[in-house]
VOLO-261241 format. One record per residue: x, y, z of N, C-alpha, C in turn; residue in three letters. Coordinates in steps of 0.2 Angstrom, whole numbers, padded with zeros to 4 digits, always signed. Each point is the difference from the previous one (the first is absolute). Example, Ala and Ser with C-alpha at 12.3 -4.5 7.8 and 13.67 -1.06 7.14 Angstrom:
# VOLO-261241
+0066-0028+0039-0004+0006+0000+0004+0006+0000ALA
-0002+0005-0004+0004+0006+0001-0004+0005+0003SER
END
This chain:
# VOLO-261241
+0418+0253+0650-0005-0002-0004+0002-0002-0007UNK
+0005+0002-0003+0002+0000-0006+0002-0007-0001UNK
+0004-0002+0006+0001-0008-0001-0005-0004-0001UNK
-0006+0001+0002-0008-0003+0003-0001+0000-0008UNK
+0001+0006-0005-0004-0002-0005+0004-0004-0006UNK
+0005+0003+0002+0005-0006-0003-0001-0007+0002UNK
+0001-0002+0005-0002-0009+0002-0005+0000-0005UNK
-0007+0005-0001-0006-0002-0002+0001-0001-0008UNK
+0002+0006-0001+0003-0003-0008+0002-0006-0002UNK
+0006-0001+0006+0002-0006-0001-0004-0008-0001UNK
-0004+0000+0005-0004-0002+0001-0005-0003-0005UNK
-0002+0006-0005-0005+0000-0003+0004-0001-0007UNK
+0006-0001+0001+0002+0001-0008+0001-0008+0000UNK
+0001-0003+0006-0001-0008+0000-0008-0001-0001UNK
-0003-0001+0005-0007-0001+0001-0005+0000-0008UNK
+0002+0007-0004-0005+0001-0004+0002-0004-0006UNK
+0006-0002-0002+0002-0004-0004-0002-0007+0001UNK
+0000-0002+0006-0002-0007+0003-0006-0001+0000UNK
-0005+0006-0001-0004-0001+0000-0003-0003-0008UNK
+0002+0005-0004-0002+0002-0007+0001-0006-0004UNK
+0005-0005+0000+0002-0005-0001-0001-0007+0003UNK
-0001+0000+0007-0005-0006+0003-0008+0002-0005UNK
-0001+0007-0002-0008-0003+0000-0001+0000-0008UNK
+0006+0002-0006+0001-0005-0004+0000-0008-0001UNK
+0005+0000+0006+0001-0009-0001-0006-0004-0002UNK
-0005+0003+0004-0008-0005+0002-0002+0003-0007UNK
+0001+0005-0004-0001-0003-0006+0000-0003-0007UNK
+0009-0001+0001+0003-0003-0004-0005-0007-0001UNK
+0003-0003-0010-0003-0008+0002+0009-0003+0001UNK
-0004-0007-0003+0008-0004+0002+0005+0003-0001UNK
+0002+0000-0006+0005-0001-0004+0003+0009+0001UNK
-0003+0006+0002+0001+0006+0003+0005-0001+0007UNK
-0006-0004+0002+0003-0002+0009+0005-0002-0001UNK
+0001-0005-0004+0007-0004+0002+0006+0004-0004UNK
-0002+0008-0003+0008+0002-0002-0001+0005+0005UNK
-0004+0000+0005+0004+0006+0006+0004-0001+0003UNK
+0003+0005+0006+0005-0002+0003+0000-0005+0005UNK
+0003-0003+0004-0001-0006+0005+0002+0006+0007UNK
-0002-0004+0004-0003+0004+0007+0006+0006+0001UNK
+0008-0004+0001+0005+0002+0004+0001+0007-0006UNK
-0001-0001-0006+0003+0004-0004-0007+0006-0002UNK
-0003-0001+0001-0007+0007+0002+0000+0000+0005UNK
+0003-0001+0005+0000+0004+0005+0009+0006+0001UNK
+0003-0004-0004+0006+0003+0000-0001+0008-0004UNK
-0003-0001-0007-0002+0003-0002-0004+0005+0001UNK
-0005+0000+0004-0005+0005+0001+0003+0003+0005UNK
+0004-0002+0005+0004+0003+0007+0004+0004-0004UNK
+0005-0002-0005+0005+0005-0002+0000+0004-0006UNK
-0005+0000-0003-0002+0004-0005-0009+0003-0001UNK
-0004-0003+0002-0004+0002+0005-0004+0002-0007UNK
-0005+0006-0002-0003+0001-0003+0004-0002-0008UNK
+0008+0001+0000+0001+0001-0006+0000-0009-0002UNK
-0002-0004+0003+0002-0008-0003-0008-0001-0001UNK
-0003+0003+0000-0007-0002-0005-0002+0001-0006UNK
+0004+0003-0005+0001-0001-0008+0004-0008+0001UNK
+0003+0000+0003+0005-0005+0000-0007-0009+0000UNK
-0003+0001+0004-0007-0006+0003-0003+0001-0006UNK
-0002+0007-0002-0007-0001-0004+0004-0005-0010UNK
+0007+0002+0000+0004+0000-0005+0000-0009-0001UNK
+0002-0001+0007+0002-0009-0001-0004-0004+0001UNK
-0006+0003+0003-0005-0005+0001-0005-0001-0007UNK
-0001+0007-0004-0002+0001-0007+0004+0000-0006UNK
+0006+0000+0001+0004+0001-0007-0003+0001-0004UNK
-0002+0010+0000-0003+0000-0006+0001+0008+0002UNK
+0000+0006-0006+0001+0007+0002-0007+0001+0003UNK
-0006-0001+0001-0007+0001+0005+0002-0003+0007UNK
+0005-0006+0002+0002+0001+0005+0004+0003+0003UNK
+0004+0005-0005+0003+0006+0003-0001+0003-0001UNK
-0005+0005-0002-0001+0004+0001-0006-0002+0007UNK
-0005-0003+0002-0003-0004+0006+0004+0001+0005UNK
+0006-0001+0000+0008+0003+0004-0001+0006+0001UNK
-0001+0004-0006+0006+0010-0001-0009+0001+0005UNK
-0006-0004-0004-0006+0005+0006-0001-0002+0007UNK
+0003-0006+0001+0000+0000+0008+0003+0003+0004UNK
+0008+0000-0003+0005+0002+0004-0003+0008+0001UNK
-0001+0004-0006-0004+0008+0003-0005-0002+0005UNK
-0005-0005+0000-0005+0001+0004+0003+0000+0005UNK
+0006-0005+0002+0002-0001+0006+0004+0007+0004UNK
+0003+0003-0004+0004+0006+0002-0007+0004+0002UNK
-0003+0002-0004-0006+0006+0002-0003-0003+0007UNK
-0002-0006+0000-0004-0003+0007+0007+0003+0005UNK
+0006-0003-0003+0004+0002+0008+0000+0006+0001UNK
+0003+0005-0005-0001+0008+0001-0007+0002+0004UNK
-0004-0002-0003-0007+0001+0003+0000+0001+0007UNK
+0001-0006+0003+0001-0004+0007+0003+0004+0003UNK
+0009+0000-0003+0003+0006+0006+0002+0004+0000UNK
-0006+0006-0006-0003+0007-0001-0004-0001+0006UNK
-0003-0002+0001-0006-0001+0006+0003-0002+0008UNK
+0004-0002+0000+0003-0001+0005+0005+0003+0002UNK
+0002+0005-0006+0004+0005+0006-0004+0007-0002UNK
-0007-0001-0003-0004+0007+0001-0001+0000+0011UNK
-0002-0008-0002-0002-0002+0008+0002+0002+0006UNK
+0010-0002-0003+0002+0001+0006+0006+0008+0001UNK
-0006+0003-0005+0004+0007-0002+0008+0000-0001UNK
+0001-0002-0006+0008-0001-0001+0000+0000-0008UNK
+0005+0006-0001-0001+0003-0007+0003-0006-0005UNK
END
């Protein structure tokens, strides 16, 4: 079971970042969108660094300190969502 919530972490450390920053993108205007990262390199990123490459998206799409810090409060929200998730998931599947 231990591996079970680990894949989910894993899982979820990809997922919720990918999420966080696809639903940024649809708010960017132009000139925001065209300094994000291009497909291959957001995806390498959020795979290998997961929560922590979100100060990084909010940093270069805004270049400004309110897009980092928009970064430093994502990146917590994303950690607390995933702790949350596989706090609950192994209350579930009774695993300390």
């Amino acid at each position: 079971m231990t591996v079970l919530l680990f894949a989910l972490q894993m899982a979820l450390g990809i997922v919720v970042p990918w999420w966080i920053v696809r639903r940024d993108l649809t708010r960017l205007d132009a000139l925001q969108l065209a300094r994000a990262w291009p497909s291959v390199s957001f995806w390498m990123a959020i795979v290998a660094f997961g929560p922590l490459a979100l100060p990084f998206h909010f940093t270069k799409t805004r270049r400004s300190l309110w897009g980092f810090c928009l970064g430093v409060l994502w990146t917590f929200i994303a950690f607390i969502a995933i702790g949350l998730v596989a706090t609950a998931a192994a209350a579930v599947l009774g695993v300390e």
